[in-house]
N, C-alpha and C positions, 0 to 999 in steps of 0.2 A: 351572577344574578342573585343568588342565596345571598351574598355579601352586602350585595346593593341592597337588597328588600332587609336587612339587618338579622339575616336568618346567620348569624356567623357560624353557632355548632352546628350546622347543616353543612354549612361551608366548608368548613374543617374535615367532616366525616364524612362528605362527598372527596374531597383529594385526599384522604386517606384510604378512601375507599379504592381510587384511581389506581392510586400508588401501587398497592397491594395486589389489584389485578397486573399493573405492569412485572412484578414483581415474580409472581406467582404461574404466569401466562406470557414471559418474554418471546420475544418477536422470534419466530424459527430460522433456521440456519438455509442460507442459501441450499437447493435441489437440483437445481438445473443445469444445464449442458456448461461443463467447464474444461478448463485444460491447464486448470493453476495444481500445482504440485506440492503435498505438504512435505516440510523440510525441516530438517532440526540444526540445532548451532552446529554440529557436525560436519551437517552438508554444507551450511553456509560456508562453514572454514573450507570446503573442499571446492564450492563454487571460484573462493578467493582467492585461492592457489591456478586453480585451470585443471584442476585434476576430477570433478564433478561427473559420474557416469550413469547418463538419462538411463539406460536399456535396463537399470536391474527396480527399476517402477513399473509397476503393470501398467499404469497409463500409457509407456510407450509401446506401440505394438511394434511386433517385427519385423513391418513394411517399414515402421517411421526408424527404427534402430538400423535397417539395411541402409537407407537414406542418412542419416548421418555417417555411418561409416563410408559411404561413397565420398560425400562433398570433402571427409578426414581426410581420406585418402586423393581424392580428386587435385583438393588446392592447400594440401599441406598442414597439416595439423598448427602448428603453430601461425601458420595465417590467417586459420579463419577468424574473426569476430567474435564473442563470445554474449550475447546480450542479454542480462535477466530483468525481470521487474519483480520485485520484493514485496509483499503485502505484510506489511506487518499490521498485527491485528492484536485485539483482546477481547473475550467468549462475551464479557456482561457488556460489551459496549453496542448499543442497539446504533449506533452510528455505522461501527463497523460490521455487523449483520447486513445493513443496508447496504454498504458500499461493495460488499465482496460481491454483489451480484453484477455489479458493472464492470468490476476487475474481470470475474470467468464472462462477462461476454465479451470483451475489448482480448482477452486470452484464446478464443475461441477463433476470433476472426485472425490474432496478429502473430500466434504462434507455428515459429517452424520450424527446423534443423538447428536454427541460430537464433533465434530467439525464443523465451521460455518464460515461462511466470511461475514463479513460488507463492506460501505464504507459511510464514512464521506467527506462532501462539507464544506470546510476550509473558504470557500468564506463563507457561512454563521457561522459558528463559529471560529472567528478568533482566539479567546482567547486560545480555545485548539490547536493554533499551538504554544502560547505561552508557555501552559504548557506542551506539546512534543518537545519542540524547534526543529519546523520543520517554515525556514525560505520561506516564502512567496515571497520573490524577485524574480522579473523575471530571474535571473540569480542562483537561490537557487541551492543548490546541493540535498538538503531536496526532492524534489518533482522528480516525484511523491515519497510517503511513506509506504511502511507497518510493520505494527508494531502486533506481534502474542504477544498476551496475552492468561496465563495461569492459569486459576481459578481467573481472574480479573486483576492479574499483570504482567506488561509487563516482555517477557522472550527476546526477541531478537526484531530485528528490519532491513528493508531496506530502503535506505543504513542503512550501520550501522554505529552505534554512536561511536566515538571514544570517550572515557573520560579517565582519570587517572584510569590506573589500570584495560580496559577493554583487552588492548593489550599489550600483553610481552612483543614483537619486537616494537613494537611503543615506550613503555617504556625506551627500552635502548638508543634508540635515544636521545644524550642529544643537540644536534643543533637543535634550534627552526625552523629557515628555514627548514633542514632538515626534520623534525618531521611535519613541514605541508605543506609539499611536499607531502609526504609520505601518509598522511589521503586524500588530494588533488585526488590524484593517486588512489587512494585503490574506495574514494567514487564516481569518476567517470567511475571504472572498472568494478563496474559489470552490468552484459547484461541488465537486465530487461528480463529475458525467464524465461518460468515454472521450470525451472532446475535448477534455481539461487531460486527461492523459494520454493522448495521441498527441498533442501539442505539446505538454512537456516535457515528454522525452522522444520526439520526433520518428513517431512508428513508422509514419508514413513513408520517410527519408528513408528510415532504415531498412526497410522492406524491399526499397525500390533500388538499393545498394547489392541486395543479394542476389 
């Protein structure tokens, strides 16, 4: 409205003003009831091997560490399933502030013996955004990221990765504008709500497997 009424240094120093409180007063970090697990490149390598042991985190208590020892022991260590969901994040991105609170409720409800939720700080390991090519720019479309691994290997990912041959309809697209228009569109549509990730890596199924 300052812009419109020709008040433009009003304008200027009203979004400057803005800025600086975002700045100054960033959005606080998720508080509430969660069950995602911080984790460093370490652990990741140890998730990707199958050699990853939940009970030495406080967050698993003693009841839950007896329970997975039993189903270990029950149906075989090497048959069980092994399922994570990866949050990968970054501290200044007020996207990812917001998102983690949806990841610890959808963690909340979906985690159990065999399924588990992490989340990795990209700020301290950069190199594993290199090797997820989850792009770090303030303007990334990468961010925030989760990426569900399956017995150690990645099975799908948000957003998701477009490559040769992961999409049909993407495929037939042979106009290059076209075609990344299209990835463009696809990887800024989806919500970011519990719903987009119970459907993309099918919790629902998987829960009802164990």
């Amino acid at each position: 409205m300052l812009y419109l009424f020709d008040k433009k240094l009003w304008a200027i120093l009203y979004a400057i003003s803005w800025s600086a409180l975002f700045v100054v007063l960033p959005q606080p970090s998720y508080q509430g009831p969660t069950k995602i697990i911080e984790l460093s490149e370490q652990d990741l390598n140890e998730i990707k091997r199958g050699g990853y042991e939940l009970h030495k985190f406080k967050e698993i208590t003693d009841e839950e560490h007896d329970k997975i020892k039993k189903s270990e022991n029950g149906k075989g260590k090497e048959q069980v399933d092994q399922h994570w969901i990866i949050f990968f994040h970054v501290t200044w991105s007020p996207v990812c502030r917001t998102f983690e609170s949806t990841v610890a409720k959808t963690s909340v409800k979906y985690t159990t013996t065999d399924v588990h939720f992490g989340k990795i700080d990209l700020d301290f390991y950069p190199n594993l955004a290199q090797e997820y090519e989850i792009s770090l720019s303030p303007t990334s479309l990468d961010l925030p990221a989760l990426i569900y691994f399956k017995n150690g290997r990645e099975n799908a990912r948000l957003p998701k990765s477009f490559k040769d041959g992961d999409d049909v309809q993407l495929d037939q697209i042979k106009n290059k504008t076209l075609k990344s228009a299209k990835v463009t569109w696809d990887r800024l549509g989806w919500d970011r709500s519990m719903k987009s990730i119970i459907t993309a890596f099918k919790l629902d199924t998987i829960s009802k497997t164990l």
